[in-house]
C-alpha atoms as one frame of an Amber mdcrd trajectory, in Angstrom:
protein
  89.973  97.512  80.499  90.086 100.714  82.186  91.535 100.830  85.920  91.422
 103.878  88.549  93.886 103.497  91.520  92.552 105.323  94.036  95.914 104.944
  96.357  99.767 104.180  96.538 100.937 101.707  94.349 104.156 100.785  93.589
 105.068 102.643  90.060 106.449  98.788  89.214 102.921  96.943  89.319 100.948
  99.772  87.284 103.737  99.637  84.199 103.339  95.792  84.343  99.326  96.545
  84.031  99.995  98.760  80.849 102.582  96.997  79.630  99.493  94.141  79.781
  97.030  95.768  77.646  95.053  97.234  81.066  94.323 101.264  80.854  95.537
 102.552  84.314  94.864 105.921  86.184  96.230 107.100  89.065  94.940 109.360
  91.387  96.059 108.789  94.758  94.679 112.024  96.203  91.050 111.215  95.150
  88.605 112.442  97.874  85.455 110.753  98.504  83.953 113.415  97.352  85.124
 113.431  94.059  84.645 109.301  93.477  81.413 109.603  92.504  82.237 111.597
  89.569  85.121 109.593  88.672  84.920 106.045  89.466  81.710 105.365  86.806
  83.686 106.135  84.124  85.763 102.469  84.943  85.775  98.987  84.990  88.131
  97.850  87.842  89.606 100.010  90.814  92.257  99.995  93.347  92.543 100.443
  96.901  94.626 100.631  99.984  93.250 101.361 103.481  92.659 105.167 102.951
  90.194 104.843 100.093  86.312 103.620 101.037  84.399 101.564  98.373  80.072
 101.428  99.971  77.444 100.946  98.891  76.064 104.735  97.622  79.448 104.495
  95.356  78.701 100.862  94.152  75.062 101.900  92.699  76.775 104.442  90.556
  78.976 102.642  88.994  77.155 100.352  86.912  80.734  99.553  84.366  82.804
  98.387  87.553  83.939  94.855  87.431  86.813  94.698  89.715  87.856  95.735
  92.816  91.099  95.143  94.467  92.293  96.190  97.445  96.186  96.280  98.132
  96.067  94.703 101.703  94.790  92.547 103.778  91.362  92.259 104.850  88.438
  94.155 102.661  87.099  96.008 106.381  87.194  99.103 103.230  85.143  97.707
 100.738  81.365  96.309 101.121  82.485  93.580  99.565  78.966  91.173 100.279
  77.192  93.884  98.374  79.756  94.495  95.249  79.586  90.536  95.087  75.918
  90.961  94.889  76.121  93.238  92.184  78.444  90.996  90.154  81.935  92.779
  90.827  85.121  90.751  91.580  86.657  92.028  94.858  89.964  90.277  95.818
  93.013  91.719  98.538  96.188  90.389  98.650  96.358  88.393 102.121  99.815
  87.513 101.965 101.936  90.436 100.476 102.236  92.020 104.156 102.003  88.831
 106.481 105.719  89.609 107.405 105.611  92.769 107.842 102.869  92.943 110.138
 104.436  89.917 112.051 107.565  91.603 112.454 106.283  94.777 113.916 103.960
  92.756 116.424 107.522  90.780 117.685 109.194  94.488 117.523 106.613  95.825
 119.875 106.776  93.575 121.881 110.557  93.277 122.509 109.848  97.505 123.125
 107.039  96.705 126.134 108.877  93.642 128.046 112.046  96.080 128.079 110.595
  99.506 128.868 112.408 100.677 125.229 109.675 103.664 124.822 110.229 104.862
 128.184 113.698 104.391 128.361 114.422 106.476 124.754 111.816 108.934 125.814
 114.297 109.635 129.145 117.793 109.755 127.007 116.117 112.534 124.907 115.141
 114.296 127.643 119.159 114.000 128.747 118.475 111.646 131.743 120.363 108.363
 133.043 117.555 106.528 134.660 119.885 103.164 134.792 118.065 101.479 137.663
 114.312 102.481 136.279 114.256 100.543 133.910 114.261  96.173 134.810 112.114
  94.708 132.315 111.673  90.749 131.270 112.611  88.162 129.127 110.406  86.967
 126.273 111.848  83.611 126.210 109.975  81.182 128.381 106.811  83.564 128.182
 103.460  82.497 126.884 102.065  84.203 123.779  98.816  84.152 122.960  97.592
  84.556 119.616  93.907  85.626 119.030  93.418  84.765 115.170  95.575  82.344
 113.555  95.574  83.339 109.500  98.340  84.224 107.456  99.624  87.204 110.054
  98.977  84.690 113.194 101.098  82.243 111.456 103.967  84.382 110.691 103.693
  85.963 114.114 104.073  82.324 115.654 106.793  81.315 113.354 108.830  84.150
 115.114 107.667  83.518 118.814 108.068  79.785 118.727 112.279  80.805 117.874
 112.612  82.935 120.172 112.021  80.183 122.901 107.898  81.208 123.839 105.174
  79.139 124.173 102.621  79.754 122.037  98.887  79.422 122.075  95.850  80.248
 119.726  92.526  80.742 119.592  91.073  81.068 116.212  87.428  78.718 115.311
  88.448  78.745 111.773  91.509  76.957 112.778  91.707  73.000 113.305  95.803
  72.371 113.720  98.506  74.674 113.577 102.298  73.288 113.569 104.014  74.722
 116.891 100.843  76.239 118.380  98.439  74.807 120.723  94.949  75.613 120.308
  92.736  76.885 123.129  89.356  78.263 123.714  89.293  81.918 124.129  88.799
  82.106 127.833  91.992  79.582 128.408  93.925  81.837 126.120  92.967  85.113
 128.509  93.924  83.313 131.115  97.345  81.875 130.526  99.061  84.452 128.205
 101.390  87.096 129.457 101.415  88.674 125.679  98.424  88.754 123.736  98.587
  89.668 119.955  95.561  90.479 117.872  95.423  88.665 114.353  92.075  88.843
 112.626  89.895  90.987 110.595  87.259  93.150 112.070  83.806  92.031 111.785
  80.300  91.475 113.879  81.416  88.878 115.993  84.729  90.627 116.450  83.749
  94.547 117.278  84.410  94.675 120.937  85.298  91.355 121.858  88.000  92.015
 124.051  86.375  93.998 126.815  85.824  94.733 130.529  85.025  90.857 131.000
  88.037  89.814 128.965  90.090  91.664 130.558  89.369  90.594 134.205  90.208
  87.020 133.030  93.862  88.115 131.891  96.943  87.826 134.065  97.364  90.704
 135.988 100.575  92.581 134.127  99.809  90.953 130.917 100.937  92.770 127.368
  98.704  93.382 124.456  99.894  93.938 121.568  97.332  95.281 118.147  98.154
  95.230 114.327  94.949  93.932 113.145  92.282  96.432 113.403  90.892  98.717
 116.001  87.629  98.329 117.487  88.459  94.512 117.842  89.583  95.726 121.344
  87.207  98.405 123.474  89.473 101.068 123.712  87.660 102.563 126.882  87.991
  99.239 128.382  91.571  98.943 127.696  92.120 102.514 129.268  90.674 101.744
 132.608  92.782  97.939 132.355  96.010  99.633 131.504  95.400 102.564 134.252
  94.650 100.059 136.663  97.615  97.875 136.369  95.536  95.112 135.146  97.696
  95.540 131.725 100.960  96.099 132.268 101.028  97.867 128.674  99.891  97.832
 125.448 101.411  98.293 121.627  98.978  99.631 119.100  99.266 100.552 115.635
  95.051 100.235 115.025  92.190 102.483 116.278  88.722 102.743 116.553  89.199
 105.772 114.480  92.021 106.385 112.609  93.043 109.619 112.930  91.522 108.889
 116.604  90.190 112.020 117.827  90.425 111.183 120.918  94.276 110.897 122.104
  94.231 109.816 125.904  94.760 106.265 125.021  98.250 107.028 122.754  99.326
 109.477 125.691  99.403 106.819 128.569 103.103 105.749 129.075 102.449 102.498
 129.498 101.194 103.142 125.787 103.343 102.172 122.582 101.685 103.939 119.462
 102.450 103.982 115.930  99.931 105.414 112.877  98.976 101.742 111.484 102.493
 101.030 109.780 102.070  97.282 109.992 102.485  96.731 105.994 104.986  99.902
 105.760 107.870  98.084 104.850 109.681  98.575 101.615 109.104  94.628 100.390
 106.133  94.590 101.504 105.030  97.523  99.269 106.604  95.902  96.473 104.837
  92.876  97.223 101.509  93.967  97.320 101.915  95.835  94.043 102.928  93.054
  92.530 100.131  90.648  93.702  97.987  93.742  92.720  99.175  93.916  89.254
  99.106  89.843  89.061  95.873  89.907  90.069  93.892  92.740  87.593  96.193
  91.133  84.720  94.627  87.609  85.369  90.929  89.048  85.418  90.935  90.681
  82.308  91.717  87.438  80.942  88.689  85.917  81.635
């Protein structure tokens, strides 16, 4: 079985694929422009977040069997329509759960103490002592919109560090340590607010100008699911107004965005979607990758 990956994989997984009988490529600079070409000539392919697999790509590839995409979600891939079409398309959900979950805690620790404002004054070789009183996260409410394998992890790590944590998720019936709530009792009782589910029609834009009026005033968001989950002009005008007291985002709308004001606020933590960038969880992900593609040829 012959296997194209399209993006960054862990030189580990793709030896245990060949040492498995599987016939791997790897191109991880493949443009789009240059798929079409390329990918019909395979059965299975795989994918990370920069690689796109539509539609137009799908009906020219008539020997693809298999996708899988190194990650979480499948926002990359039109999966409904590969299904359709009779291809396997699987992620790995798990691999970067922790990863993810730390960096949502991290940021968050960085906006209740001012850290990006504070570093930002050092460099520039000032000793702003008194500027910077910022708050405890213990005895604070989180609230956690999506409650999967991220939204788990996530809680895991608020519930030790002494916060009360809350959910909304309508996929989700009980959850140990968190207390489920509709979304509008969530907006309303959280002073942080981390984003845990995949982007999709229901969930493009549903945190807007009306969710936002129904937050605390001073209340912290925090992103590492996707952008456009969030309104980013909406969030702009909440975090200019005070509304927000600041916001952690390592998702966009558009990533690159091309439009910066957001990232340049200073009540603005940014980072260029690094949620699964850790080392384990690359070597994870490979793994499950590899696990996965070895099982399916099987069959």
């Amino acid at each position: 079985m012959k296997i194209l990956v399209c993006d960054k994989t862990e030189s580990d997984a793709i030896e245990k694929m060949r040492a498995a009988g599987l016939m791997v490529d790897t191109n991880f600079e493949i443009t789009p422009e240059e798929l079409p070409n390329i990918l019909p000539n395979y059965a299975g392919c795989v994918v990370r977040s920069r690689t796109k697999i539509r539609q137009p790509l799908i009906d020219l590839c008539p020997n693809l069997k298999v996708i899988v995409r190194g990650g979480v979600g499948l926002d990359t891939i039109d999966a409904d329509y590969a299904r359709s079409k009779g291809i396997t398309v699987m992620n790995t959900p798990r691999a970067s759960s922790a990863s993810v979950a730390e960096l949502a805690i991290g940021f968050m620790f960085a906006l209740a103490r001012n850290l990006y404002k504070a570093s930002s004054t050092m460099k520039a070789e000032k000793w702003e002592k008194k500027a910077f009183e910022g708050d405890e996260i213990g005895g604070k409410t989180m609230g956690l919109i999506g409650l999967g394998n991220i939204g788990k992890e996530v809680a895991i790590r608020a519930n030790a560090l002494g916060m009360t944590v809350i959910a909304y998720d309508p996929y989700v019936k009980e959850a140990e340590g968190v207390k489920l709530v509709p979304l509008d009792e969530l907006l309303a009782h959280s002073d942080y607010i981390s984003l845990h589910l995949p982007k999709t029609k229901e969930s493009a834009d549903m945190i807007g100008k009306a969710q936002f009026e129904k937050m605390k005033t001073g209340v912290r968001i925090v992103n590492c699911a996707r952008g456009g989950i969030i309104n980013e002009a909406a969030l702009y005008e909440a975090l200019t107004s005070g509304k927000v007291a600041g916001a952690a985002l390592d998702v966009y709308a558009e990533e690159p965005p091309t439009d910066w004001k957001l990232a340049k606020l200073d009540n603005v933590i940014c980072s260029p979607h690094i949620g699964a960038a850790t080392k384990e969880a690359q070597g994870r992900v490979g793994a499950e990758v590899a696990e996965k593609l070895i099982e399916f040829a099987k069959k």
